[in-house]
N, C-alpha and C positions, 0 to 999 in steps of 0.2 A: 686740298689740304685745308684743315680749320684751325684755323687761331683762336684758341680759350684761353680763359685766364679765371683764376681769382686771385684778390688782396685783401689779405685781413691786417686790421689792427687791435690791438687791446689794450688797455691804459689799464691796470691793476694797484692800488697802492692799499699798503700795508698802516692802518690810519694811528689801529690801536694795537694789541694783544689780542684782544677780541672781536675786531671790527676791520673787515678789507672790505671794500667798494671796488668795482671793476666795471669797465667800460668797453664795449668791442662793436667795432663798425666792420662790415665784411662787404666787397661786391663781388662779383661772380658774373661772369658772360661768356657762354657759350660757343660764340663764333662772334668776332668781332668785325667779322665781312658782311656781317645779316643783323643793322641796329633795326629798331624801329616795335611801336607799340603790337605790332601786328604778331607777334611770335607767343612763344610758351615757353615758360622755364623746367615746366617736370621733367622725367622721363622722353615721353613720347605722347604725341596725339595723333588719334583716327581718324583721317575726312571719310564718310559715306561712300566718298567717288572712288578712293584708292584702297588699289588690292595689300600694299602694305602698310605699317603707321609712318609717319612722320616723325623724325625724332628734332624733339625741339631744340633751339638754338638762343633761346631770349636770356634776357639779364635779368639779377637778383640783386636789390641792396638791402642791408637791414642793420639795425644798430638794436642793440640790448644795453640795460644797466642790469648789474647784478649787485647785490647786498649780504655781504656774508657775516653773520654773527654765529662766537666761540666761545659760548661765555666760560665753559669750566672744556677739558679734555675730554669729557664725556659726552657730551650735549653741544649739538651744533643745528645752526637755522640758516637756509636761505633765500633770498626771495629775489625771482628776475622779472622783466618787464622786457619784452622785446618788438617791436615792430616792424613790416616786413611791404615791400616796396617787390611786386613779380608780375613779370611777363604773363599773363593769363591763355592768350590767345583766343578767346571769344570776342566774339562781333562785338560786345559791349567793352571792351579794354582793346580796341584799334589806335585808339590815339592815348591811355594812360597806363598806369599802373594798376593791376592791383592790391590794394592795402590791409595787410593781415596783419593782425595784432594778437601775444600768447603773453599768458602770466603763467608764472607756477612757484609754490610754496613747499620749500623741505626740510623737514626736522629728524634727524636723529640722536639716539638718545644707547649710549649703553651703560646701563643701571651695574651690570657686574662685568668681569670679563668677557666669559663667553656667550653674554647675551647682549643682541640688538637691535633695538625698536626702529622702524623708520617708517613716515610717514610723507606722502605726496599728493598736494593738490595743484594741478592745472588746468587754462581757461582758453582751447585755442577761437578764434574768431577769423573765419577769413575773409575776407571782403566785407570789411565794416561799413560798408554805405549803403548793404544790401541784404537782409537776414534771408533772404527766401532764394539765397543761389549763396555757396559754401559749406564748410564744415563748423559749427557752433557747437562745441562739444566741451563737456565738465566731464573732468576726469581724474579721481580720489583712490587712492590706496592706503592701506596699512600693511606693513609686514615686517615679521617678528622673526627673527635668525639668531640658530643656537650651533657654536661649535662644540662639539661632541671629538673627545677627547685628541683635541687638535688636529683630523684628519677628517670629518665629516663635518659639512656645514649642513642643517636643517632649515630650512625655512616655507614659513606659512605665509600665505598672502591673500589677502580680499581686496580687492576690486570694484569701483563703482565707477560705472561708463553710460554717460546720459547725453544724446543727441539733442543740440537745443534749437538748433533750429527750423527755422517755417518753410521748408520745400518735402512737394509731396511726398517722395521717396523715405523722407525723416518719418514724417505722417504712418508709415506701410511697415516702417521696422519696430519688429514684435522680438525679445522683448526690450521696451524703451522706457527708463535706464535698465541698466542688464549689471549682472551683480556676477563677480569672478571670484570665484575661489582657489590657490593655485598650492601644493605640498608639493616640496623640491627636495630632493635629498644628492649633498656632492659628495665625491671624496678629492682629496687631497694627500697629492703624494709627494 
């Protein structure tokens, strides 16, 4: 049998009418019978030697602030800062952590009813003590969504996905940044 857990906390306070701040600390461990720097938090990982994967068992901790501005009902921004403390499992994180660090910035905007703008930038960074082993990736959207007479949502979306970091593999990926275009059509019943 495995003993997991997670605990989360979150401190939100309401400052102004148009200004919340929020605060959230989260840990997470997989099996609390297997501590130690030697494990992996994803999924699973492959040794070489074994016919099946390994499903990991390590710990997570990360704390975020978040900033929310409202200035009118229409138009809303926010901006998070989160940092990120995991179980890696490579030979180089046997005895620490690894430390990953994401921002990202969101604004939307609806100008009339059935229309709405929304726009996203984020910055993840994994292993900040090491640009050449990670994912280093900037990653930007726009997209525009129109309700159509109350029962269909439209929306269009562009996409901009740029690998920034310095490991060969980053090097090999064609093409880098890579540009998305995405046309949705829902209904609603």
């Amino acid at each position: 049998n495995v003993l997991a857990g997670i605990a989360q906390v979150r401190l939100a306070y309401d400052a102004t009418r148009w200004f919340k701040p929020s605060f959230l600390v989260e840990y997470a461990d997989k099996d609390f019978s297997d501590t130690g720097r030697d494990n992996c938090y994803s999924s699973f990982s492959s040794s070489p030697s074994a016919d099946e994967p390994t499903y990991c068992q390590g710990e997570k901790l990360q704390a975020a602030l978040q900033l929310a501005f409202k200035p009118t009902s229409r138009l809303s921004f926010s901006a998070r800062y989160q940092r990120r403390l995991v179980d890696d499992g490579k030979s180089e994180f046997d005895d620490k952590f690894r430390e990953d660090s994401s921002a990202w910035l969101l604004a939307s905007w609806r100008p009339m009813g059935a229309l709405r703008l929304r726009g996203r930038v984020s910055h993840l960074f994994e292993d900040i003590s090491n640009d050449a082993y990670g994912d280093k990736v900037l990653n930007a959207y726009g997209e525009v969504a129109y309700l159509l007479q109350k029962t269909w949502w439209m929306k269009l979306r562009y996409q901009y996905l740029e690998d920034l970091d310095t490991r060969a593999s980053t090097a090999e990926r064609d093409p880098n940044p890579s540009h998305w275009v995405r046309l949705e059509l829902e209904a609603r019943f």
